[in-house]
N, CA, C and O atoms as a MOPAC input file, in Angstrom:
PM7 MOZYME 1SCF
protein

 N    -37.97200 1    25.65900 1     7.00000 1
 C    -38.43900 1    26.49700 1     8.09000 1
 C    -38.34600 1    25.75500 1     9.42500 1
 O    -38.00200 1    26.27800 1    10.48500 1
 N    -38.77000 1    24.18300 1     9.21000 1
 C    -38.89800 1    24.10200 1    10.65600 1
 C    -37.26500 1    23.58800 1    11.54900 1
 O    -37.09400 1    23.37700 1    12.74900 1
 N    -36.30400 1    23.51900 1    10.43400 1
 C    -35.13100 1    23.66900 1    10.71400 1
 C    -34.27100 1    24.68300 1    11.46000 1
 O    -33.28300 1    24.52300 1    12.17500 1
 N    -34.93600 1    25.77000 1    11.08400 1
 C    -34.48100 1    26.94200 1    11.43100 1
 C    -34.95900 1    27.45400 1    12.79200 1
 O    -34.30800 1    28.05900 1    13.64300 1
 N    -36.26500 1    27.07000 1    12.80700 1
 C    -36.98300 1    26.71200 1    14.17300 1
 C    -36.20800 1    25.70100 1    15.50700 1
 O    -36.12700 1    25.98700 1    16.70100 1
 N    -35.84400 1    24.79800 1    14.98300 1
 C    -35.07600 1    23.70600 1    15.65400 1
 C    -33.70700 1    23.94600 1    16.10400 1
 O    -33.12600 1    23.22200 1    16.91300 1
 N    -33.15100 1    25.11400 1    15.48800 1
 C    -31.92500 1    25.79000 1    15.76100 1
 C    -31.98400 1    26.35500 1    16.88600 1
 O    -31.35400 1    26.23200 1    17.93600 1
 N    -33.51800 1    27.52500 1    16.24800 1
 C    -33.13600 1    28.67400 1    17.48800 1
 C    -33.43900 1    28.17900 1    18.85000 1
 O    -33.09900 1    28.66200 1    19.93000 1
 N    -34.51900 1    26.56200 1    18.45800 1
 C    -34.92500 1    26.09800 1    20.33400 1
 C    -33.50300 1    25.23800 1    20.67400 1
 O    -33.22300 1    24.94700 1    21.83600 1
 N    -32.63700 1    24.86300 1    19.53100 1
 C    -31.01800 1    24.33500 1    20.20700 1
 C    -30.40200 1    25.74500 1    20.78800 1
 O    -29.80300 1    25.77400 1    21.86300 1
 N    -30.57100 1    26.71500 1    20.10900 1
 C    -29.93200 1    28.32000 1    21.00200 1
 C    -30.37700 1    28.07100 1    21.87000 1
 O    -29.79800 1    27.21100 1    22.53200 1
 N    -31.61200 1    28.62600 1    22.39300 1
 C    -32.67300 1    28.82500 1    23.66900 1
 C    -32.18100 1    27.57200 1    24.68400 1
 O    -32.21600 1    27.83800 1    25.88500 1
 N    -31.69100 1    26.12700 1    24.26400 1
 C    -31.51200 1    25.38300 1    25.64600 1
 C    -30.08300 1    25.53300 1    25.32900 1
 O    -29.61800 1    24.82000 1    26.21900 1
 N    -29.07900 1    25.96600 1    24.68100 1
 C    -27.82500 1    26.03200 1    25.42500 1
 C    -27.80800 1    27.31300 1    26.05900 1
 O    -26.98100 1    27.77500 1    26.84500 1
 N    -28.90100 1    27.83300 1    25.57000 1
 C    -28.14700 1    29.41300 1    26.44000 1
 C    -28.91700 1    29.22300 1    27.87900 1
 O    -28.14500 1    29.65700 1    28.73400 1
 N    -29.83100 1    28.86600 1    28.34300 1
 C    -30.41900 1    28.14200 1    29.25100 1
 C    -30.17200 1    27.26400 1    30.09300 1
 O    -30.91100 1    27.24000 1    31.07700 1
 N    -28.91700 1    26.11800 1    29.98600 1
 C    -28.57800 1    25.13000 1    30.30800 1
 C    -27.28300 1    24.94400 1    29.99000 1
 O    -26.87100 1    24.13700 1    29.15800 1
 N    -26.30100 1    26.06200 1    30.97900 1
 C    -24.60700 1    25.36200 1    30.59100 1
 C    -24.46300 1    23.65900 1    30.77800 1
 O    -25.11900 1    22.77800 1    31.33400 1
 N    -23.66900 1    23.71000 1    30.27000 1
 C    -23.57200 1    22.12600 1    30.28000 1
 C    -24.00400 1    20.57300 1    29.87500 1
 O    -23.51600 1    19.44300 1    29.90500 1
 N    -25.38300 1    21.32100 1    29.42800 1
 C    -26.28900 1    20.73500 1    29.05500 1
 C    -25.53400 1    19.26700 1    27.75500 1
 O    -24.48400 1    19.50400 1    27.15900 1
 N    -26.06700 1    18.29900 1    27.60700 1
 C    -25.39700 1    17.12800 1    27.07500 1
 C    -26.16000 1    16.91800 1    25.62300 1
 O    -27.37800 1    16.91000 1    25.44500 1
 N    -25.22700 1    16.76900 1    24.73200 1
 C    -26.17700 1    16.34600 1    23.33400 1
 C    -27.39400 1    15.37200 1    23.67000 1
 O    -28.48600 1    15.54700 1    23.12900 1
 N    -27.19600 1    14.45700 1    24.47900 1
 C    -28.53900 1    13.85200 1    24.35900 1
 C    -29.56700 1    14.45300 1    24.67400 1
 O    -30.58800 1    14.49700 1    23.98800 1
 N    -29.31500 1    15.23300 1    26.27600 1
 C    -30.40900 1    16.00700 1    26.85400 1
 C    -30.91000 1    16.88800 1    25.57000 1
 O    -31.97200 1    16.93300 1    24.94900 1
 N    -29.76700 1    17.50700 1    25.47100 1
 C    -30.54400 1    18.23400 1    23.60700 1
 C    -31.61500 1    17.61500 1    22.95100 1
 O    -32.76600 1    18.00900 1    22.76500 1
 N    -31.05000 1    16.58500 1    22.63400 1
 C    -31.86400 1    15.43800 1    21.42400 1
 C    -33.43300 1    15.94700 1    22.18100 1
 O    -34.20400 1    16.85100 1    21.85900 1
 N    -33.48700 1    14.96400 1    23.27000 1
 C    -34.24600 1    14.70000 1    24.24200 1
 C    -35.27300 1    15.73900 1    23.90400 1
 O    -36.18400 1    15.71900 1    23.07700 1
 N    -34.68200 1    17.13900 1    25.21500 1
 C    -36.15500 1    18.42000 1    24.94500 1
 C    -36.02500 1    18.96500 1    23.57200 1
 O    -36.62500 1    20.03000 1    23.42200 1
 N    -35.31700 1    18.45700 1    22.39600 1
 C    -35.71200 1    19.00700 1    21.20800 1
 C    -37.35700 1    18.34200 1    20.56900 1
 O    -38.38400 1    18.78800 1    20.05800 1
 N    -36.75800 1    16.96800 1    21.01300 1
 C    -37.59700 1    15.74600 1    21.00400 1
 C    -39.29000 1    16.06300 1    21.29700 1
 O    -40.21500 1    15.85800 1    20.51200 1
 N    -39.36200 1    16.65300 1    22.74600 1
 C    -40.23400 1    16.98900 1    23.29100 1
 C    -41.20500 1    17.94800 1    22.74500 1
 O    -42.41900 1    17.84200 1    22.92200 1
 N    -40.40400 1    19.27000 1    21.80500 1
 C    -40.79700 1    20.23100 1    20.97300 1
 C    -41.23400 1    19.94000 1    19.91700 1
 O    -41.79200 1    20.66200 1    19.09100 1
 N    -40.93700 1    18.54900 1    19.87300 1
 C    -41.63200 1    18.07200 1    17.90400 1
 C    -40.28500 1    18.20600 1    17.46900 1
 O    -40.13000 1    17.21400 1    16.75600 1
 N    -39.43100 1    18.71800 1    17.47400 1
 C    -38.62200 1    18.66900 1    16.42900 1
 C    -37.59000 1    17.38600 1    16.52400 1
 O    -37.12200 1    17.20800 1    17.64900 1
 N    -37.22000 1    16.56800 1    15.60300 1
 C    -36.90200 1    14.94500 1    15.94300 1
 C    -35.35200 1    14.72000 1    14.95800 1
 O    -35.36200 1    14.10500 1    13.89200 1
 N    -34.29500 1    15.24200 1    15.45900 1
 C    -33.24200 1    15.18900 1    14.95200 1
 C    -32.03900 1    14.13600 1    15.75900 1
 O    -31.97600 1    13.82000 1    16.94700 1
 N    -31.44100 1    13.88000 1    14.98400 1
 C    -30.30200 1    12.75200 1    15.84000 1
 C    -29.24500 1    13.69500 1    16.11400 1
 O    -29.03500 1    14.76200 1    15.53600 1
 N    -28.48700 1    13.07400 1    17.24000 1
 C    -27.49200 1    13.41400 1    18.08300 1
 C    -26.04900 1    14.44100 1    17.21200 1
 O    -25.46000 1    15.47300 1    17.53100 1
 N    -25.93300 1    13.37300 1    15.87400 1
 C    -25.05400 1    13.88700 1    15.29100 1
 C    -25.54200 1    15.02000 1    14.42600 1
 O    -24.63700 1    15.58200 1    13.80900 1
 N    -26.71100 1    15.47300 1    14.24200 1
 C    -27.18400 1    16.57100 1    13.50600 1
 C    -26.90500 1    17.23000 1    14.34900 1
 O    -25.92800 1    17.88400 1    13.98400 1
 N    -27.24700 1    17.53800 1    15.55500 1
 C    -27.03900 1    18.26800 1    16.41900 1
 C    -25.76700 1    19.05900 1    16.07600 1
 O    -25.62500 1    20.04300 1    15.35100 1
 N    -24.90300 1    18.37100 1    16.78400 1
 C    -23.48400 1    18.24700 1    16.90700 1
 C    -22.79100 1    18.67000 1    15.38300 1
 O    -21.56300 1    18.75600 1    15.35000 1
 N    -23.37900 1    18.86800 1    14.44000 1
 C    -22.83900 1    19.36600 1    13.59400 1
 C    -23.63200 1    21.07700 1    13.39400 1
 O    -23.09000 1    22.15000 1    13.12800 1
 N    -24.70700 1    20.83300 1    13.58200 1
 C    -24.63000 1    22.27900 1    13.95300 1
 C    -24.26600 1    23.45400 1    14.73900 1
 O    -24.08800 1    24.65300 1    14.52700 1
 N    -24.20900 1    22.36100 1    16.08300 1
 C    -23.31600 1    23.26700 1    16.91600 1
 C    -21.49800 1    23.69200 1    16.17000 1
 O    -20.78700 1    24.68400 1    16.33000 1
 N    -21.30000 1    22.44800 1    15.38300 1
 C    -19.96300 1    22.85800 1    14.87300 1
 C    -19.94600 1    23.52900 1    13.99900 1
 O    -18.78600 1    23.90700 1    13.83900 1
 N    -20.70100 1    24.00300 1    13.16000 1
 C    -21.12000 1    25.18200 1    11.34600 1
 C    -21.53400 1    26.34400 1    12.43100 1
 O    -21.77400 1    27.29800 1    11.69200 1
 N    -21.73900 1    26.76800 1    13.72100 1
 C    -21.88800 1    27.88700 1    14.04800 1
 C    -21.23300 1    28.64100 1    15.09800 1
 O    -21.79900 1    28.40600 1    16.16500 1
 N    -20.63800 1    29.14100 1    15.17700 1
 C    -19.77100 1    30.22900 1    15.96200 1
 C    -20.87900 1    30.43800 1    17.18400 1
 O    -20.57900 1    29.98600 1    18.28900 1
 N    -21.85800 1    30.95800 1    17.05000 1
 C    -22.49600 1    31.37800 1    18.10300 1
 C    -23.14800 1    30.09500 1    18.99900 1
 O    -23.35300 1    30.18100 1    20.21000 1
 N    -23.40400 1    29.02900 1    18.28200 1
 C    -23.52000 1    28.00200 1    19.38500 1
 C    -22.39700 1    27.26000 1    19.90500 1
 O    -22.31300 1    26.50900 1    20.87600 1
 N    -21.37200 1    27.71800 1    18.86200 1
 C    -20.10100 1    26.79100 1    19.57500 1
 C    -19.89000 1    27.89900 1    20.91200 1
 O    -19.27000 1    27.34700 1    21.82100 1
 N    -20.16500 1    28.93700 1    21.13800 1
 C    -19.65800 1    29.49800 1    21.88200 1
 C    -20.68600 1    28.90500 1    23.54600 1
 O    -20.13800 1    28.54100 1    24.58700 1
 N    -21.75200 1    28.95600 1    23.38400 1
 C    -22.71900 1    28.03600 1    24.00300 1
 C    -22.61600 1    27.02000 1    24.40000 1
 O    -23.33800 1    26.62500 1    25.31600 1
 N    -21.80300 1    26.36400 1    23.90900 1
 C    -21.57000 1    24.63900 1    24.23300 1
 C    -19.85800 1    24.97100 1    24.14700 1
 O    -19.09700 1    25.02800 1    23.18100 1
 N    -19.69200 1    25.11600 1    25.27700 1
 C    -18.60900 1    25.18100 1    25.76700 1
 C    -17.98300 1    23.52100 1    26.54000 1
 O    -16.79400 1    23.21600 1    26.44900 1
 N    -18.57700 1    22.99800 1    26.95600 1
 C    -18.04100 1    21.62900 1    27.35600 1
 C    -17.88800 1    20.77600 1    26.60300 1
 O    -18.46500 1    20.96100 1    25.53100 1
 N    -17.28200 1    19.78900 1    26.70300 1
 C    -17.21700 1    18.51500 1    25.69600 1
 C    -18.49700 1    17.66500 1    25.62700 1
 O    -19.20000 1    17.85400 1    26.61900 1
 N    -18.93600 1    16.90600 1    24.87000 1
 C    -19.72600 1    16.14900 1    25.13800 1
 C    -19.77400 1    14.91500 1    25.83400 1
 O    -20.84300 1    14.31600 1    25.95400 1

């Protein structure tokens, strides 16, 4: 559950924040309690269509 949680607040700051940088991610995910590394991230943005579409820049 609280994975799934941690997703939708990675939705909520890319859709919020073009451009926004995996760390900054890490960072206010960080802030929310939820405590994942850079490359978790980054692989979820890559298993999903709808956040890849969100994270449109490189990292």
């Amino acid at each position: 559950m609280k994975r799934k949680e941690a997703k939708q607040a990675l939705f909520n700051l890319l859709e919020e924040h073009e451009g926004i940088s995996i760390r900054e991610v890490q960072k206010a995910l960080e802030e929310l309690g939820f405590v994942y590394n850079h490359v978790t991230i980054w692989r979820w943005i890559c298993d999903d269509p709808d956040l890849q579409e969100l994270r449109k820049s490189p990292v």
